[in-house]
C-alpha atoms as an extended CHARMM CRD file, in Angstrom:
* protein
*
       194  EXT
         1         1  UNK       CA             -4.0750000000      -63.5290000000       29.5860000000  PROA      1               0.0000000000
         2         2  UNK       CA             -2.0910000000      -66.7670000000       29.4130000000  PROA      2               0.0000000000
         3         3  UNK       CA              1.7990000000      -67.2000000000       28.8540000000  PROA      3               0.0000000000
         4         4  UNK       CA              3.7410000000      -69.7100000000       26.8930000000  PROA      4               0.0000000000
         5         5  UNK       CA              6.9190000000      -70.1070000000       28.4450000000  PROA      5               0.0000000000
         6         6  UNK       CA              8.6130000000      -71.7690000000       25.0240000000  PROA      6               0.0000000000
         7         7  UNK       CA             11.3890000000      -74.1030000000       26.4700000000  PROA      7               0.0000000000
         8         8  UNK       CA             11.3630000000      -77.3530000000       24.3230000000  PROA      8               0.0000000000
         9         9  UNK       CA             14.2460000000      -76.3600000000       21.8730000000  PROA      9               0.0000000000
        10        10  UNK       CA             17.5730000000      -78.3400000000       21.3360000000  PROA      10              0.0000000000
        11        11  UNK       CA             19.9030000000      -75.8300000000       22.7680000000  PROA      11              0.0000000000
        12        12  UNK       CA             22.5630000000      -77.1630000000       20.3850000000  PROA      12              0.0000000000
        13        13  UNK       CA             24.8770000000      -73.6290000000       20.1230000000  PROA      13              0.0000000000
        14        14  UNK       CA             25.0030000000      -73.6550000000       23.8470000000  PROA      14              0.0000000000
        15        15  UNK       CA             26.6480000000      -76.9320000000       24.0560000000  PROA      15              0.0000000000
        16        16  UNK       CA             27.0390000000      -78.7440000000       27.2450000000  PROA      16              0.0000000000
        17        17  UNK       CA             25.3400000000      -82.1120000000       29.0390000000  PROA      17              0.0000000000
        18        18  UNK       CA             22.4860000000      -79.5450000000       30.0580000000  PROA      18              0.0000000000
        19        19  UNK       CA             19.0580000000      -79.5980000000       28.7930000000  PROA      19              0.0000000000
        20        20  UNK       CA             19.1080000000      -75.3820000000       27.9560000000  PROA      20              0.0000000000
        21        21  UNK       CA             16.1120000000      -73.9640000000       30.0790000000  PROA      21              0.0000000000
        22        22  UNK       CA             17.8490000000      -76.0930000000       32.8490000000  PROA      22              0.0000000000
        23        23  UNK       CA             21.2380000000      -73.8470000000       32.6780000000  PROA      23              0.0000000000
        24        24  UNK       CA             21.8930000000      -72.2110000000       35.8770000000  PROA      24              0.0000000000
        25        25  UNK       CA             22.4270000000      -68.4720000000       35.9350000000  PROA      25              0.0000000000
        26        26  UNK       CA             23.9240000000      -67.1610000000       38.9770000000  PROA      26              0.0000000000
        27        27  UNK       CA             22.9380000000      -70.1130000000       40.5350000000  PROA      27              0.0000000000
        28        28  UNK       CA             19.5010000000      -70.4740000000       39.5590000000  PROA      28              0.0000000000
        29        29  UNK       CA             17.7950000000      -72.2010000000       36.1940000000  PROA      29              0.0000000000
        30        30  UNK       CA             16.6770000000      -70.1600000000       33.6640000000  PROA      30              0.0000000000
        31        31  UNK       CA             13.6820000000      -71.9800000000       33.1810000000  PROA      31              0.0000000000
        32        32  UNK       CA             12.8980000000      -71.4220000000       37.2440000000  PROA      32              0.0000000000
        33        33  UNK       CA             14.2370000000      -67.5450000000       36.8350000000  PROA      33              0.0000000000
        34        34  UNK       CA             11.6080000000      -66.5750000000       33.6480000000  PROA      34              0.0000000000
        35        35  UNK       CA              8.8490000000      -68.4970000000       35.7340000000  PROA      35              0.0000000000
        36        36  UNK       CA              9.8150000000      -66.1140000000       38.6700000000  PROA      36              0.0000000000
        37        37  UNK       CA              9.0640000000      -63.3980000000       36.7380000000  PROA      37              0.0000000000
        38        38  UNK       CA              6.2230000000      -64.7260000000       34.5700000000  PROA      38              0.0000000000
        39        39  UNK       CA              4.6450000000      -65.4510000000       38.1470000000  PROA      39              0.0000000000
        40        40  UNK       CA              5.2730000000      -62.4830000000       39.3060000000  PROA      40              0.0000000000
        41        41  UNK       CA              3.7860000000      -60.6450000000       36.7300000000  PROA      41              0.0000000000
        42        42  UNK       CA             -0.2050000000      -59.8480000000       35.5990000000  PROA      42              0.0000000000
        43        43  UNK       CA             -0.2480000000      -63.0150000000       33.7380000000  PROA      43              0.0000000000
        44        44  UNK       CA             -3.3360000000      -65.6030000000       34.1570000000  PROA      44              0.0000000000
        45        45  UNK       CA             -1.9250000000      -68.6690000000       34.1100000000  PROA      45              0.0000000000
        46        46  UNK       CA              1.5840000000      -70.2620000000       33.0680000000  PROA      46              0.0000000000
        47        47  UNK       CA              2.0390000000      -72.9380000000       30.6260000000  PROA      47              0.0000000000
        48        48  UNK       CA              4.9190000000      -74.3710000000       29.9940000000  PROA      48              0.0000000000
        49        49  UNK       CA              5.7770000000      -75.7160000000       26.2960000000  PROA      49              0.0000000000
        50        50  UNK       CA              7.8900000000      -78.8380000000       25.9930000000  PROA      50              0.0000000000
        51        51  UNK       CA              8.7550000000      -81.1430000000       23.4750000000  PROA      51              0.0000000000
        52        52  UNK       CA             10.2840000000      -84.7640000000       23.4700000000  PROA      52              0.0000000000
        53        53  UNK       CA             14.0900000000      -82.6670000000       22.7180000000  PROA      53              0.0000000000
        54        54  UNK       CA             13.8900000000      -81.4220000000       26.5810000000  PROA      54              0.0000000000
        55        55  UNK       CA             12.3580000000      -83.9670000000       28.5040000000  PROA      55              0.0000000000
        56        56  UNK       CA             14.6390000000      -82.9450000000       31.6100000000  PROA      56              0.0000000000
        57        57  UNK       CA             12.9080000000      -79.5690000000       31.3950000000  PROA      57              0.0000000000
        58        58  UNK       CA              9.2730000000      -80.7910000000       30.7470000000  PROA      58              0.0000000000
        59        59  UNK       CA              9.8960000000      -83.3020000000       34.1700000000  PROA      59              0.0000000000
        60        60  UNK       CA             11.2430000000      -79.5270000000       35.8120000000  PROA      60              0.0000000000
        61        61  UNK       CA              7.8590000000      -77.9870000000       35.1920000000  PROA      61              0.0000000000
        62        62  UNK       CA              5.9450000000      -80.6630000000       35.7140000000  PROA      62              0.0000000000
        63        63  UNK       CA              7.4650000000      -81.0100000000       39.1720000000  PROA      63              0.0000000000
        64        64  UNK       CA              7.1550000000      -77.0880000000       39.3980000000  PROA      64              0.0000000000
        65        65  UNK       CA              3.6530000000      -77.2060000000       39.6060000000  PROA      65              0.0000000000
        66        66  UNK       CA              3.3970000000      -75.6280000000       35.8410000000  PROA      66              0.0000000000
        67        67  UNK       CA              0.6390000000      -76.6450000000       33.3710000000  PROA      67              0.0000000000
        68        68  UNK       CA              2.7430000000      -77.9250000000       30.1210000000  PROA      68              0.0000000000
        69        69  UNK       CA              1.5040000000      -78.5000000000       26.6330000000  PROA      69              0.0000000000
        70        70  UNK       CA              3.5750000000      -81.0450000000       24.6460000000  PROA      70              0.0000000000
        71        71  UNK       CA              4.4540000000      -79.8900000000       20.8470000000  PROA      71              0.0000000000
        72        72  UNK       CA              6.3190000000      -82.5290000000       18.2150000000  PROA      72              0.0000000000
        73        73  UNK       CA             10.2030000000      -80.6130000000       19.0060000000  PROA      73              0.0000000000
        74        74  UNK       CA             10.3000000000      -79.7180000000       15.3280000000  PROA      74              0.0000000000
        75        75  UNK       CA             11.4850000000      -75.7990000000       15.7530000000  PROA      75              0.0000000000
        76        76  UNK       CA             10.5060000000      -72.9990000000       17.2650000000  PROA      76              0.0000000000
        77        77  UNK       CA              7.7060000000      -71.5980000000       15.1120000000  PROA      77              0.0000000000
        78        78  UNK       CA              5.8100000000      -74.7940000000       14.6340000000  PROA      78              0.0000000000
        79        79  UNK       CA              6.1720000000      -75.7080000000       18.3220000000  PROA      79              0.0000000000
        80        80  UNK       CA              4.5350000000      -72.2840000000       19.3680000000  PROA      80              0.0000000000
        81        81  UNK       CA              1.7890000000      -72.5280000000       16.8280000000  PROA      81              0.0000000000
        82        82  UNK       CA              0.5210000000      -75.5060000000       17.9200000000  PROA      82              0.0000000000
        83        83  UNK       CA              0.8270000000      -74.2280000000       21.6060000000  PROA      83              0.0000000000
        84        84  UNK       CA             -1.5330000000      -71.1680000000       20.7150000000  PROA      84              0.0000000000
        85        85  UNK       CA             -3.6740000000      -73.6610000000       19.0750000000  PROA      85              0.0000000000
        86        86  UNK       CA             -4.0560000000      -75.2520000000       22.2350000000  PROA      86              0.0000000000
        87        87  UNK       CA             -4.2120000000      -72.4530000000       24.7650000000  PROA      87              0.0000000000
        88        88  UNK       CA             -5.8610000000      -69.6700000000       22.4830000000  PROA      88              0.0000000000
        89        89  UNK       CA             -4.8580000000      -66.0910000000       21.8020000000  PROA      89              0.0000000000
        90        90  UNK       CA             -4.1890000000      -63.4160000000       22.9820000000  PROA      90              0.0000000000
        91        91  UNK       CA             -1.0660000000      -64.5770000000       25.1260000000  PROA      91              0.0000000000
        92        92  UNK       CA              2.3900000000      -63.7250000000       25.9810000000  PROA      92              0.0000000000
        93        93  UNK       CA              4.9410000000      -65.7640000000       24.5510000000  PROA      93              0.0000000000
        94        94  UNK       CA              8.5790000000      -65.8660000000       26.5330000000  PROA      94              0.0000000000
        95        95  UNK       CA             11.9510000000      -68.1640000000       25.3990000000  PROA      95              0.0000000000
        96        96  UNK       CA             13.3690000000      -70.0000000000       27.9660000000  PROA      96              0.0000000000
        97        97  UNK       CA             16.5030000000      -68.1230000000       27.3360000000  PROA      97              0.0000000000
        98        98  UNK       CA             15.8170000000      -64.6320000000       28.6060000000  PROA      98              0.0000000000
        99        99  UNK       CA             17.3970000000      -65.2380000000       31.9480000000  PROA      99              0.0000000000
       100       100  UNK       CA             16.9560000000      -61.5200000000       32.8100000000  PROA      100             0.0000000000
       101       101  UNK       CA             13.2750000000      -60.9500000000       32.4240000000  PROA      101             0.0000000000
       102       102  UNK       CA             11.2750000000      -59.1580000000       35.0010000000  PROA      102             0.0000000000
       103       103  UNK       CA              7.6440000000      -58.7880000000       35.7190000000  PROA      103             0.0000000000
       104       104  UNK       CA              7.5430000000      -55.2410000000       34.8300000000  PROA      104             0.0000000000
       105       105  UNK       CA              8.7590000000      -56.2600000000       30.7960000000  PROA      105             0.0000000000
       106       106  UNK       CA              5.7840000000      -58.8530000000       30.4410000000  PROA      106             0.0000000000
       107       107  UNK       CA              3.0630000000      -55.9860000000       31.9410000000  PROA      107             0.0000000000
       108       108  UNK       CA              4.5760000000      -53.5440000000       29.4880000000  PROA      108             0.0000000000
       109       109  UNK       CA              3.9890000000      -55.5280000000       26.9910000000  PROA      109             0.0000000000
       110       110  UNK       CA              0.3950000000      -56.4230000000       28.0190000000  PROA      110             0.0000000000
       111       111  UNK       CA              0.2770000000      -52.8260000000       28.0620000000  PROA      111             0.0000000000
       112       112  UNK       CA              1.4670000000      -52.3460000000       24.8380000000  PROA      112             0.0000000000
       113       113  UNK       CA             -0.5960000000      -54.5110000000       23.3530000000  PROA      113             0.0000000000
       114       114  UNK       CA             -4.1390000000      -53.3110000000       24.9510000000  PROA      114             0.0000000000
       115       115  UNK       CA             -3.1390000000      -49.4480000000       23.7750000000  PROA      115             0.0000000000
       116       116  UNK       CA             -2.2130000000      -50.7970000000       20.3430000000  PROA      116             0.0000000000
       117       117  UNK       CA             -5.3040000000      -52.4650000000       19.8180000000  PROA      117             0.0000000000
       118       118  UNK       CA             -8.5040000000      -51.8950000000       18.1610000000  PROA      118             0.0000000000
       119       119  UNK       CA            -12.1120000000      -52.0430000000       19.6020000000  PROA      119             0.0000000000
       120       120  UNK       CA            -10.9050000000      -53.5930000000       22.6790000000  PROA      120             0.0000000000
       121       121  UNK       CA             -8.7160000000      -56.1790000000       21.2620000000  PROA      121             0.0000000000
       122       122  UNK       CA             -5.4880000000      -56.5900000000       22.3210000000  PROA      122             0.0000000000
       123       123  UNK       CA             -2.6750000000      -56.3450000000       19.1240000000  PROA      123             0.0000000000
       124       124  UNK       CA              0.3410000000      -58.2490000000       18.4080000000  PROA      124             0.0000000000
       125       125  UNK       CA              3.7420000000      -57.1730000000       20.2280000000  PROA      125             0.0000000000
       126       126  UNK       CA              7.1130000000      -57.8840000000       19.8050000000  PROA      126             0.0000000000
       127       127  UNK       CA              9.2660000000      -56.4210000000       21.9920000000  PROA      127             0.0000000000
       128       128  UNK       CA             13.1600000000      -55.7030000000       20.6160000000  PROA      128             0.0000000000
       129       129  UNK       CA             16.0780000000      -54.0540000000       21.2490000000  PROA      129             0.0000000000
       130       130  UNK       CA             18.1560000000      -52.2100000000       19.2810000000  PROA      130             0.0000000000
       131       131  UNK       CA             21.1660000000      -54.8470000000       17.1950000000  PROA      131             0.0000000000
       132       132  UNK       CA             23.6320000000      -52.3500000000       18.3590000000  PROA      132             0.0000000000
       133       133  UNK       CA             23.0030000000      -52.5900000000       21.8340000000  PROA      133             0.0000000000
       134       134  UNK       CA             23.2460000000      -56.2060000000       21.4480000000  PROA      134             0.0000000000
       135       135  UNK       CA             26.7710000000      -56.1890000000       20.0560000000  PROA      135             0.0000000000
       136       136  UNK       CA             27.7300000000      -53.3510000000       22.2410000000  PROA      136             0.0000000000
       137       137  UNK       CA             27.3150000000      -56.1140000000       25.5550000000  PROA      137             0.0000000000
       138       138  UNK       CA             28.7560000000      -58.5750000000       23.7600000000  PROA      138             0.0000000000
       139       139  UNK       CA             25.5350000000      -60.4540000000       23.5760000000  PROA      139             0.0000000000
       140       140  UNK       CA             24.7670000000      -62.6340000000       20.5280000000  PROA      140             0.0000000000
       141       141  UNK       CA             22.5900000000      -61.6520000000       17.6700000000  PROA      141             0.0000000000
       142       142  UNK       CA             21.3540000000      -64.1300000000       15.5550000000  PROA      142             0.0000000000
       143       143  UNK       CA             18.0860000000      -63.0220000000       14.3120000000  PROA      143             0.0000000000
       144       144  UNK       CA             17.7300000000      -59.2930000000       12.9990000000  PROA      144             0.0000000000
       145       145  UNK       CA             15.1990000000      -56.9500000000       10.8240000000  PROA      145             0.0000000000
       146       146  UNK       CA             15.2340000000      -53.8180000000        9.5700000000  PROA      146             0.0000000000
       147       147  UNK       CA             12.7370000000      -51.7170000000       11.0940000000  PROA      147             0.0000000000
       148       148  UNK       CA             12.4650000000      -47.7370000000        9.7740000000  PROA      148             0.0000000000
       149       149  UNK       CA             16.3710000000      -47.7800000000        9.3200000000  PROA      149             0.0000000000
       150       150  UNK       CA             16.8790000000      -49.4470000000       12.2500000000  PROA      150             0.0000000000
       151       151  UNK       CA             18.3300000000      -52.5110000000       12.8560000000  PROA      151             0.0000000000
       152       152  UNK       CA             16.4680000000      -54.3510000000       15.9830000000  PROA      152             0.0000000000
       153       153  UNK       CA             16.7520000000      -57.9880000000       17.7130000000  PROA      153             0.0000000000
       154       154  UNK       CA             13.1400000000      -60.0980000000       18.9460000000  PROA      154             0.0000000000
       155       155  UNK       CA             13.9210000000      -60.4330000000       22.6140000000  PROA      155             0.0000000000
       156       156  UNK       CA             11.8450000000      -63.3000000000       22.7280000000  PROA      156             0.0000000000
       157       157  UNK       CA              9.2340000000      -61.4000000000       24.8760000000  PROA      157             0.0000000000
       158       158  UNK       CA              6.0840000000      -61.3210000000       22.1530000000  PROA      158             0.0000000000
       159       159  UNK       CA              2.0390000000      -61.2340000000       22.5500000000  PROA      159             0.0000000000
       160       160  UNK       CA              0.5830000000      -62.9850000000       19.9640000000  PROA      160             0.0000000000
       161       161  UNK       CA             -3.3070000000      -62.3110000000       19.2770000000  PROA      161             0.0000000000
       162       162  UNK       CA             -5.4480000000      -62.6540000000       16.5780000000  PROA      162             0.0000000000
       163       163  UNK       CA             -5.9310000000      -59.4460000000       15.7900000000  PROA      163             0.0000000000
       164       164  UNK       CA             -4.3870000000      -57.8840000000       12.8080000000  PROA      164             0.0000000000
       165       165  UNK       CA             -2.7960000000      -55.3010000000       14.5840000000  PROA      165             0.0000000000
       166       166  UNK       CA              0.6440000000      -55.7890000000       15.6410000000  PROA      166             0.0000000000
       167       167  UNK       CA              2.9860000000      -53.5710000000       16.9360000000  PROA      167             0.0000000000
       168       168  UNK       CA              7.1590000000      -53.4270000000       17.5800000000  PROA      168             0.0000000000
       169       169  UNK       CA              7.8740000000      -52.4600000000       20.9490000000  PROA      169             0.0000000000
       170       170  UNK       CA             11.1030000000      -51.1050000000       21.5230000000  PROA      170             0.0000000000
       171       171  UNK       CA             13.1170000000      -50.9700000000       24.7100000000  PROA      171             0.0000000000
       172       172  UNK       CA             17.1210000000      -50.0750000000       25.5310000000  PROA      172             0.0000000000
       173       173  UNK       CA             16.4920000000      -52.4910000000       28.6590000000  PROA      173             0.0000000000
       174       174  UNK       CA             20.0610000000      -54.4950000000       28.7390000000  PROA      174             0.0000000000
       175       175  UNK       CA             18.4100000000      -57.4870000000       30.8420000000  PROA      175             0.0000000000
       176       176  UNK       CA             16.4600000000      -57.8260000000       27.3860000000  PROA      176             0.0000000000
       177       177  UNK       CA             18.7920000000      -58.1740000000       25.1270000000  PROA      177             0.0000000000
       178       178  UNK       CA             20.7200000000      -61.1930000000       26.6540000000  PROA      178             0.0000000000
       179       179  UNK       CA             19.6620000000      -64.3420000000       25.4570000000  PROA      179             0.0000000000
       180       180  UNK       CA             21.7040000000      -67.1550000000       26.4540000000  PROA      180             0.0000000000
       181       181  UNK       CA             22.4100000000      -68.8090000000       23.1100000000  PROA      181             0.0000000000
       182       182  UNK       CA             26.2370000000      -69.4810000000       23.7230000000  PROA      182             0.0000000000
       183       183  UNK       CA             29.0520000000      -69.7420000000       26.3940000000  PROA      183             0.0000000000
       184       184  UNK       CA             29.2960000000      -66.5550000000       26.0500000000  PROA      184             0.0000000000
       185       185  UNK       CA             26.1290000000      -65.0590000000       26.7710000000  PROA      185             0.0000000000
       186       186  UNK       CA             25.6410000000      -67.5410000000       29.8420000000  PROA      186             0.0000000000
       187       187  UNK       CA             29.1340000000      -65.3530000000       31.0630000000  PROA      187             0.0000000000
       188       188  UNK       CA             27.3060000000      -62.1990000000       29.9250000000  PROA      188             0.0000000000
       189       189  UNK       CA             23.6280000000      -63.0510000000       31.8950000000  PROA      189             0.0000000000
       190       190  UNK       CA             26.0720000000      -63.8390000000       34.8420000000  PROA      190             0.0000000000
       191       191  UNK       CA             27.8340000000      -60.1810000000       34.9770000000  PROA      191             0.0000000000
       192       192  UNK       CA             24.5470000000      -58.6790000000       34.6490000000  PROA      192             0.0000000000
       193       193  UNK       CA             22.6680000000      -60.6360000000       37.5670000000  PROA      193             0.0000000000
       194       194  UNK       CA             25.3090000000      -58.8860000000       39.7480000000  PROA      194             0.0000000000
């Protein structure tokens, strides 16, 4: 299965001269930290998905050794539809901004998605964590849904497939819930690489 690391976005609510993917955590860029573990995990082959608002980042992967596929820059959703469009489903999908990701989160949800298939097809995943663990770190919570009375937050770990089966995979996994959106979760992905 392929992966779409998704790390052509503005970054505008992190501020800073810094293209976002290209943020150091703990000394190392998040872009180069979610390839680490993207690499590290079951995963065919990385692509990288840029756009003309990061072209710092799209030089980074390039330069990395990483495959990219160029999308117009005009948001998230349209940028990763016409990166499935090039590279086919199923695949994981990963933002740039999950500093904290490890190899065993993408094979769980590979995992996930072969049990909660049907006839051999792989389902839809997103993987979440609970909105309240989110606020209890500290960590910013921008998107939310409602989920059988529970309030949960996309991690921005997904599969995407074109089955119609699609699951929510939820985890209590801390390193999950951090997306660097803000100062303050840059401080917050910091603490926790310690």
């Amino acid at each position: 299965m392929d992966a779409l690391l998704i790390c052509g976005g503005r970054g505008t609510r992190l501020g800073g001269e810094t293209e976002k993917p290209l943020v150091r955590i703990d000394g190392t860029a998040m872009f180069d930290r979610v390839t680490a573990a993207l690499r590290e995990s079951g995963v065919d082959t990385l692509h990288a998905v840029v756009s003309p608002n990061a072209p710092e980042t799209a030089a980074h992967a390039r330069e990395s050794g990483i495959s990219t596929v160029e999308t117009p820059g005009e948001g998230y959703v349209d940028d990763l539809g016409c990166a499935l469009d090039a590279v086919g489903r199923p695949a994981v999908t990963v933002a740039a901004d999950l500093p904290l990701l490890a190899a065993t989160h993408v094979d769980d949800a590979v995992a996930a998605a072969r049990r909660a298939g049907s006839e051999g097809e792989c389902a839809s995943v997103t993987v979440c964590v609970p909105a309240a663990l989110k606020r209890r770190l500290g960590a910013s919570a921008d998107t939310t849904f409602d989920r059988d009375g529970r309030e949960l937050a996309p991690t921005g770990l997904n599969v995407v497939s074109e089955s119609p089966d699609d699951t929510v995979r939820v985890t209590y996994d801390a390193r999950l819930a951090v997306n660097v959106n803000r100062p303050d979760d840059a401080e917050l992905a910091e603490d926790l690489c310690d």
